[in-house]
C-alpha positions as CSV (number, residue, x, y, z in Angstrom):
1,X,71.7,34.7,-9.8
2,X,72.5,35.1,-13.4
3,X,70.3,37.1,-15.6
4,X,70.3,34.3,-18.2
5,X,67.5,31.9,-19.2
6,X,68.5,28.2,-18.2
7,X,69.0,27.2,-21.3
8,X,71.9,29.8,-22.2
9,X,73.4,29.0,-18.6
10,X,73.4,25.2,-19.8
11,X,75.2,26.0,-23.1
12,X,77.5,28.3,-21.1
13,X,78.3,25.6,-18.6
14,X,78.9,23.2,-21.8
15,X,80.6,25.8,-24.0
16,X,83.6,26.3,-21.4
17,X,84.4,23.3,-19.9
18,X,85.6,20.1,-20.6
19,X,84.2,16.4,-19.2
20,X,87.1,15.5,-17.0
21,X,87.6,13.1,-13.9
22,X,88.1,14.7,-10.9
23,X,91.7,13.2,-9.8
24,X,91.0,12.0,-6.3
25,X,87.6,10.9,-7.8
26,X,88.3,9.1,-10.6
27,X,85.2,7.4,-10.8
28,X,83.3,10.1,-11.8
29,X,82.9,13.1,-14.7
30,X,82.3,16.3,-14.7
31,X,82.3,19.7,-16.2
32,X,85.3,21.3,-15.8
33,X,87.3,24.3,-16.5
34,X,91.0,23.9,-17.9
35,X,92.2,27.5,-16.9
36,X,90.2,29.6,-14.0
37,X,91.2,33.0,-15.6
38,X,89.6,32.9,-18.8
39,X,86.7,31.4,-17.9
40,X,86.2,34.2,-14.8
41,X,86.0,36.8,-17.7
42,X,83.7,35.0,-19.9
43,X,81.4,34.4,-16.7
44,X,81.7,38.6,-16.4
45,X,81.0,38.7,-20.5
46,X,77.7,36.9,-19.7
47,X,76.2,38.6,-17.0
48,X,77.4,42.0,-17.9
49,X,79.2,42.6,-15.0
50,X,82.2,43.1,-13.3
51,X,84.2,41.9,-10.1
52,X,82.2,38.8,-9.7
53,X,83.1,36.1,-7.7
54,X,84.9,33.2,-9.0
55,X,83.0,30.0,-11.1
56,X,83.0,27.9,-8.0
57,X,81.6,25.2,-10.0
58,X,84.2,24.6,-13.1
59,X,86.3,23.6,-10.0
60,X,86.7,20.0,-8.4
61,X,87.6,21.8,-4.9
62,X,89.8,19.9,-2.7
63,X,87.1,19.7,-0.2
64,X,84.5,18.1,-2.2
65,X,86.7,15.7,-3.5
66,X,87.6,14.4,0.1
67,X,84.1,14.6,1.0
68,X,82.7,12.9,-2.2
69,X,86.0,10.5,-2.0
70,X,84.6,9.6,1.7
71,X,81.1,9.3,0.7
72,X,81.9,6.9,-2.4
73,X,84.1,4.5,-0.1
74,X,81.7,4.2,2.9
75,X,78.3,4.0,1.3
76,X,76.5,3.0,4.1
77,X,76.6,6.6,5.4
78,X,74.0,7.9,2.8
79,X,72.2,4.7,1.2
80,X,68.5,4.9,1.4
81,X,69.0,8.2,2.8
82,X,68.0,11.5,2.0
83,X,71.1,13.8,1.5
84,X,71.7,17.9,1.3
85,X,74.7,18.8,-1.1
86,X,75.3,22.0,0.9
87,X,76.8,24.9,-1.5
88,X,77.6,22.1,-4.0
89,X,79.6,23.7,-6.5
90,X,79.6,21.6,-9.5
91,X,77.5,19.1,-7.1
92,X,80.5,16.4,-7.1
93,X,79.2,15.6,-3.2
94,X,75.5,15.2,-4.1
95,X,76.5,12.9,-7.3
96,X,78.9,10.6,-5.0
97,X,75.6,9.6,-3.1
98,X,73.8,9.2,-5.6
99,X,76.3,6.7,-7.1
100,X,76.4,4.9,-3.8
101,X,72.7,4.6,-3.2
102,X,71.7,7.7,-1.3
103,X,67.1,7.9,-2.1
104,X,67.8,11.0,-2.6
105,X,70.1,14.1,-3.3
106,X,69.4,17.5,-2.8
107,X,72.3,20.1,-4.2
108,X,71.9,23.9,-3.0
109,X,73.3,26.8,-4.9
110,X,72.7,30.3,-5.3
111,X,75.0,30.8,-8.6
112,X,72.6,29.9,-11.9
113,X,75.4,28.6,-13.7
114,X,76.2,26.2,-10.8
115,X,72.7,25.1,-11.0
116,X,73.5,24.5,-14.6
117,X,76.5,22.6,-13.8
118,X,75.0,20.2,-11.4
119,X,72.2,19.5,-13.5
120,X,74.5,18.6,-16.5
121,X,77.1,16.6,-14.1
122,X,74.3,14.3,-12.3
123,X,73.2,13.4,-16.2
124,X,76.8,13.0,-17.2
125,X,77.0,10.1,-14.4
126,X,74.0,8.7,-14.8
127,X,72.3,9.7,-11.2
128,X,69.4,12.3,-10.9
129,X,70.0,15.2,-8.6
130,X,67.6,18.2,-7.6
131,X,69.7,21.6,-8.3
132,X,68.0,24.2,-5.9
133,X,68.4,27.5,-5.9
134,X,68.6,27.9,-2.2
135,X,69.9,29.8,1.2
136,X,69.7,26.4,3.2
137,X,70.8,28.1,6.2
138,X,67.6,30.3,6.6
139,X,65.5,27.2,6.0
140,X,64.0,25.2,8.7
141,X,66.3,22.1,10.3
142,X,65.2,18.7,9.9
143,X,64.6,17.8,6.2
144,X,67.3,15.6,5.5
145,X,68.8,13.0,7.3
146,X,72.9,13.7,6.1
147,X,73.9,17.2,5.4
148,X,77.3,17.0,3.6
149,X,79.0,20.7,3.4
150,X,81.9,20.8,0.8
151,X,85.2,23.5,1.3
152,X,82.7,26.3,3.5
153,X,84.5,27.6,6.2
154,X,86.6,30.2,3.6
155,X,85.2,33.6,5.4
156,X,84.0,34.6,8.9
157,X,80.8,35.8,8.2
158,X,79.5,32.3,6.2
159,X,81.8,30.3,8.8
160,X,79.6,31.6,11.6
161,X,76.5,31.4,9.8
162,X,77.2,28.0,8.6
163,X,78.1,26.8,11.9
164,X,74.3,27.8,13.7
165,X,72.8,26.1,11.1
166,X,74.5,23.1,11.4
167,X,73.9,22.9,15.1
168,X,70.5,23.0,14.3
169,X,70.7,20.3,11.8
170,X,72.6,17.8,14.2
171,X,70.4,18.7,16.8
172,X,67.4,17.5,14.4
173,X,69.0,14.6,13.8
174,X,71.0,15.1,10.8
175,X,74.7,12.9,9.8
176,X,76.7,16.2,9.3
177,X,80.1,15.5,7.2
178,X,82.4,18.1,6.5
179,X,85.0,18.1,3.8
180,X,87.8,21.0,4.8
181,X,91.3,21.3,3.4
182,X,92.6,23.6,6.2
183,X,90.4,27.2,5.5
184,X,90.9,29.8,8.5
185,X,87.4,29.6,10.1
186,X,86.7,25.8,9.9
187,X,85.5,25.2,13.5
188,X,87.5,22.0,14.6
189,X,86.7,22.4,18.1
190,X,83.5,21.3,17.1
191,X,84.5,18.2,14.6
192,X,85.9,14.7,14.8
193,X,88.0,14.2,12.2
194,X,87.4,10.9,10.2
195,X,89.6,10.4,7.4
196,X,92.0,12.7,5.4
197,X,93.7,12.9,2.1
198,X,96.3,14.5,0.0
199,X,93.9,15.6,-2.7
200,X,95.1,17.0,-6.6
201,X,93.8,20.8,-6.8
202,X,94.5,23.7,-9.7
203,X,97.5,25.9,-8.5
204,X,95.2,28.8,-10.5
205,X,92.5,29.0,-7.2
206,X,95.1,27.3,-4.0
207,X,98.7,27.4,-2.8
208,X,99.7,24.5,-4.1
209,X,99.6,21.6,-6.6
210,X,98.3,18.8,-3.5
211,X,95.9,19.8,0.0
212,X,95.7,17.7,2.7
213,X,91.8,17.6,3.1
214,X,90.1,15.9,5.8
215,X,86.7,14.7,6.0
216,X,85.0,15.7,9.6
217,X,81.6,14.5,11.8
218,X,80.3,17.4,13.4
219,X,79.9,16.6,17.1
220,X,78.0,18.0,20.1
């Protein structure tokens, strides 16, 4: 979590980006970085510090896109729902739902300036969305009744943890929807794929200029 006030993370988050449309989601706005690299090392100027992880949230990921692309043309999955944004990013998923009807979106985080970001996206499209500062997979199962999970399954360790928890939530009765664009550790022998795209992505964070990203149900 960033050492800066909210307020200085919200001018940040405005500062360095630009309102863009996401390209598979043209529908909706948010704030966005135009080049990855220089807005890394004025995330490192901020917090004073070094070898930090990359600003997940200036980024419409490939997975979120599919996901929020999914969520936008099949409203019926989250209206009058409540909905989890899991590890949101700049909260694109939480937002789709919102647009579509969803009674309510919660957007986890444990980045302050992604906080910031999702705050200042859900205003820029006209939805509220609640921006918590959360390790959703340490909290009880059960809460909401559609977990959506964005571009997660990047690294073992959060693969695995990921994965337990959302047992648990399909097992209380949660819609899980997964939006993956191929990562190592996504666990398809436990997901039924539902739809898939060829989604626009920055060459500065993937492989290439287009990922074929498909939207999955997690399955018993």
């Amino acid at each position: 979590m960033s050492g800066a006030a909210p307020t200085d993370r919200a001018v940040f988050v405005r500062d360095n980006t630009r309102v863009l449309a996401p390209p598979h989601v043209p529908e909706l706005r948010l704030h966005l970085a135009d080049e990855a690299t220089a807005l890394w090392e004025k995330t490192e100027e901020e917090l004073g510090a070094m070898g930090l992880p990359p600003p997940y949230w200036a980024f419409a990921w490939a997975g979120g896109q599919a996901l929020a692309r999914y969520v936008l043309d099949n409203p019926g999955i989250v209206a009058g729902r409540s909905v989890l944004d899991f590890a949101a990013g700049s909260g694109i998923v939480g937002i789709a739902a919102m647009r579509v009807g969803a009674a309510s979106a919660v957007s986890t985080e444990i980045d302050g300036f992604a906080l910031a970001a999702i705050t200042a996206n859900a205003a820029l499209n006209g939805v509220t969305v609640t921006a918590r500062d959360e390790d959703t997979t340490a909290e009880p199962a059960g809460r909401f009744d559609v977990v959506l999970c964005g571009d997660v399954f990047y690294e073992k360790p959060m693969a695995e943890k990921v994965l337990a928890w959302l047992d648990r939530e399909r097992v209380a009765g949660a819609t899980v929807l997964v939006g993956d664009p191929g990562r190592s550790y996504l666990p398809k022998e436990r997901l039924e794929a539902v739809a898939e795209y060829r989604v626009p992505v920055t060459r500065a964070l993937e492989d290439s200029e287009i990922k074929v990203t498909r939207v999955w149900r997690f399955a018993a």
